[in-house]
C-alpha positions as CSV (number, residue, x, y, z in Angstrom):
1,X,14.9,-24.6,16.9
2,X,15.3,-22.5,14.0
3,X,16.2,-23.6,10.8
4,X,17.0,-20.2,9.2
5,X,17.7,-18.5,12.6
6,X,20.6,-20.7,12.9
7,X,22.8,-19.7,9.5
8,X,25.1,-17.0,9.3
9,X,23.9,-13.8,7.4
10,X,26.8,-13.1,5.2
11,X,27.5,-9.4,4.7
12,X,28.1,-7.4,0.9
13,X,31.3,-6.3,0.1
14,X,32.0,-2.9,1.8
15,X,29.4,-3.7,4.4
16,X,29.9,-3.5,8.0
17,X,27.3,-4.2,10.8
18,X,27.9,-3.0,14.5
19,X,25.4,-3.2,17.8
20,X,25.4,0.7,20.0
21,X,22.5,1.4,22.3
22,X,20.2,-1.7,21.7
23,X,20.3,-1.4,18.4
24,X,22.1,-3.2,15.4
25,X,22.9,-0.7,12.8
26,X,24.2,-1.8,9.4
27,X,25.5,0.4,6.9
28,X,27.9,0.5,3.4
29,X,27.8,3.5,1.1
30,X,24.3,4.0,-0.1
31,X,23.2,4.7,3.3
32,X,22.9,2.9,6.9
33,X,19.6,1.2,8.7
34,X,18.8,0.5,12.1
35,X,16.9,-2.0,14.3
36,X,15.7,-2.3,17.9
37,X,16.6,-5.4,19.5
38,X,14.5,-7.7,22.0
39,X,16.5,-8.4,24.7
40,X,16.6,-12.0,24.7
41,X,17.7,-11.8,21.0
42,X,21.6,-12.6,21.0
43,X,23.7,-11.1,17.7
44,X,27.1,-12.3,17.2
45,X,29.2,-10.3,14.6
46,X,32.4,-12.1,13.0
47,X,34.2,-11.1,9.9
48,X,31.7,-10.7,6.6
49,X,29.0,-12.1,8.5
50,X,25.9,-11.7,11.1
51,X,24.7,-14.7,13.5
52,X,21.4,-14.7,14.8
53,X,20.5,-16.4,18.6
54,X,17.9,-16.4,21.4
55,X,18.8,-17.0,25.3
56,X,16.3,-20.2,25.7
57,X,15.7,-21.7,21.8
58,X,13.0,-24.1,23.6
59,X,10.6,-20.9,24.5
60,X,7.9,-21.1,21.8
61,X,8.1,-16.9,21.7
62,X,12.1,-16.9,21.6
63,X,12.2,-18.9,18.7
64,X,9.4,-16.6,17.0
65,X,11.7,-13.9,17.6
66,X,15.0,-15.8,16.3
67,X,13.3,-16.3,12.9
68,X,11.9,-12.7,13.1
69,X,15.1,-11.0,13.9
70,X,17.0,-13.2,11.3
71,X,14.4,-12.1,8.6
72,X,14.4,-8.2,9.7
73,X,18.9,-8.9,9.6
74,X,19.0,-10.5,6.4
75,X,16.4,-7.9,4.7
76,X,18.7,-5.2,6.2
77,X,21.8,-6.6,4.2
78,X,19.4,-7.3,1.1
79,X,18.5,-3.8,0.8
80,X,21.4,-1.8,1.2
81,X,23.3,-4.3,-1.5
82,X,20.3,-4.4,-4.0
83,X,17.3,-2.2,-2.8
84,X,13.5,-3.0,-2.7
85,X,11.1,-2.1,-5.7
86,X,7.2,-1.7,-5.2
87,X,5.1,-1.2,-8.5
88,X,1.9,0.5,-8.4
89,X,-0.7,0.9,-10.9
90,X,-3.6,3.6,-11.4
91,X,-6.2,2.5,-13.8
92,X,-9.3,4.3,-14.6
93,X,-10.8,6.6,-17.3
94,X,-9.4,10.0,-16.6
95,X,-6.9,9.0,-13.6
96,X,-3.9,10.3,-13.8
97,X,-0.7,10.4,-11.7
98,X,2.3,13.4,-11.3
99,X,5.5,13.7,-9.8
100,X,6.7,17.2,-8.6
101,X,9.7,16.6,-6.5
102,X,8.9,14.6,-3.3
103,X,5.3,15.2,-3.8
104,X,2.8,12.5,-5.9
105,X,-0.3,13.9,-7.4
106,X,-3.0,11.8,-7.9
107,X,-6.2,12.5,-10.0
108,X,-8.6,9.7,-8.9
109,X,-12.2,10.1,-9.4
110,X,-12.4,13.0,-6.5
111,X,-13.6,16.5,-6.7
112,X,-9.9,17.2,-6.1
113,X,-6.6,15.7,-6.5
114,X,-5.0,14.1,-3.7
115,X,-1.3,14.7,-3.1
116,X,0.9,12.4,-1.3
117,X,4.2,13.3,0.3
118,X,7.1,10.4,-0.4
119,X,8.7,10.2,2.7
120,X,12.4,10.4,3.2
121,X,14.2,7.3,2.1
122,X,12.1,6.5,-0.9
123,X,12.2,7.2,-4.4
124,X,9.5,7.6,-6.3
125,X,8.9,7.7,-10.4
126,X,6.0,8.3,-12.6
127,X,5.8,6.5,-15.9
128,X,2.5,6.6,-17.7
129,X,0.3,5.9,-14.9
130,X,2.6,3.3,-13.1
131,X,3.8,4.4,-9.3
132,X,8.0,2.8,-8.8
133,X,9.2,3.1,-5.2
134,X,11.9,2.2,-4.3
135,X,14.2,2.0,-1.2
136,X,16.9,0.1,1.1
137,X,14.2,0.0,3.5
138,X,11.7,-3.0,3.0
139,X,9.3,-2.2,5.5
140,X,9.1,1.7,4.3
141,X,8.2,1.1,0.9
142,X,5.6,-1.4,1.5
143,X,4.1,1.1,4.0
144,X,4.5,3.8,1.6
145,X,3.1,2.1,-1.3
146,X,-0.1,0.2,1.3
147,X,-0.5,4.4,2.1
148,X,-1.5,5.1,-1.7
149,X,-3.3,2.1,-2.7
150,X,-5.0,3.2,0.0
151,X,-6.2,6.3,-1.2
152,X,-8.6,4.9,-4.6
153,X,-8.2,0.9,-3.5
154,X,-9.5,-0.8,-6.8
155,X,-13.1,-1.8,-7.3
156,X,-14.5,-5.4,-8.1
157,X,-16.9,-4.2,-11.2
158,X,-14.7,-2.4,-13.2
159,X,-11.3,-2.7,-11.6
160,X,-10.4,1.4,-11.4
161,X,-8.6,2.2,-8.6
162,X,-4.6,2.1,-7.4
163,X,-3.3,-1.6,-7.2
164,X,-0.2,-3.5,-6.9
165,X,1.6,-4.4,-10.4
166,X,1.2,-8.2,-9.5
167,X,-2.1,-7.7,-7.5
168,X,-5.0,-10.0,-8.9
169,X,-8.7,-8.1,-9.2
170,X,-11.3,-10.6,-8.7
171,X,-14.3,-9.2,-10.7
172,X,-18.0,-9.5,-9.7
173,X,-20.7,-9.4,-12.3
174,X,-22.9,-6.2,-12.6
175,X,-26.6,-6.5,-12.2
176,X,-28.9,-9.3,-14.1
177,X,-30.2,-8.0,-16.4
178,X,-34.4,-8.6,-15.9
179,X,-35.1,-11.3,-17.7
């Protein structure tokens, strides 16, 4: 069984959740979000709060998906109340990073900057060189921000590139010097 699948997901004030078309859709005033569900996923929706359960708990796939779908749920209500924050940094002599609109422009180390189009659903803002996204939607930003570490991924030697705020570099030594 379980053991998170099984508690109740309680909602936010002004939060509702409802299920249309295969689909659980929660939404308050910042905005709404919606997810597929499996079939064998059950959803039970009582006042202020979201259940999660499976048709057959003893089916080692079924419970994967109980725990999944209680994760996905509980991120869903966790975003709309609070939001998700990703924090990038570009480091390097001579990067630099600008914001024009929806539209990040990145000067790292290429013949040419490199722009990057936010998508709809995140913010994005530029201070001195550090990347903030944010969003309701937990599994956008992380993609979004994975998208532009990907574009200068940070070296071992020197450690220039685009990483995570929290992100450790492991360093490697430079050549030996002949002795």
């Amino acid at each position: 069984m379980s053991r998170l699948g099984k508690l109740p997901i309680k909602l936010a004030d002004g939060m509702e959740a409802k299920i249309a078309d295969g689909f659980i859709i929660i939404k308050n005033a910042k905005g709404e979000l919606k997810q597929r569900l499996h079939p064998s996923v059950k959803i039970d929706i009582k006042e202020g709060s979201v259940k999660v359960n499976v048709n057959n708990p003893e089916d080692k796939k079924e419970k994967a998906l109980w725990g999944l779908y209680f994760s996905l749920i509980r991120n869903m209500v966790q975003g709309l109340a609070e939001g998700f924050t990703k924090k990038l940094e570009v480091i390097g002599v001579g990067y630099r990073v600008g914001l024009s609109g929806k539209k990040i422009t990145l000067n790292v180390g290429y013949s040419h900057p490199v722009i990057f189009d936010i998508p709809s659903g995140v913010e994005a803002q530029v201070e001195a060189n550090v990347i903030t996204l944010t969003s309701a939607d937990k599994q956008l930003v992380g993609e979004t921000a994975a998208l532009i570490r990907k574009i200068r991924k940070p070296e071992p030697y020197k450690g220039k590139g685009i990483k995570y705020s929290d992100e450790i570099i492991r360093r490697k030594e430079g050549k030996a010097a002949a002795k």
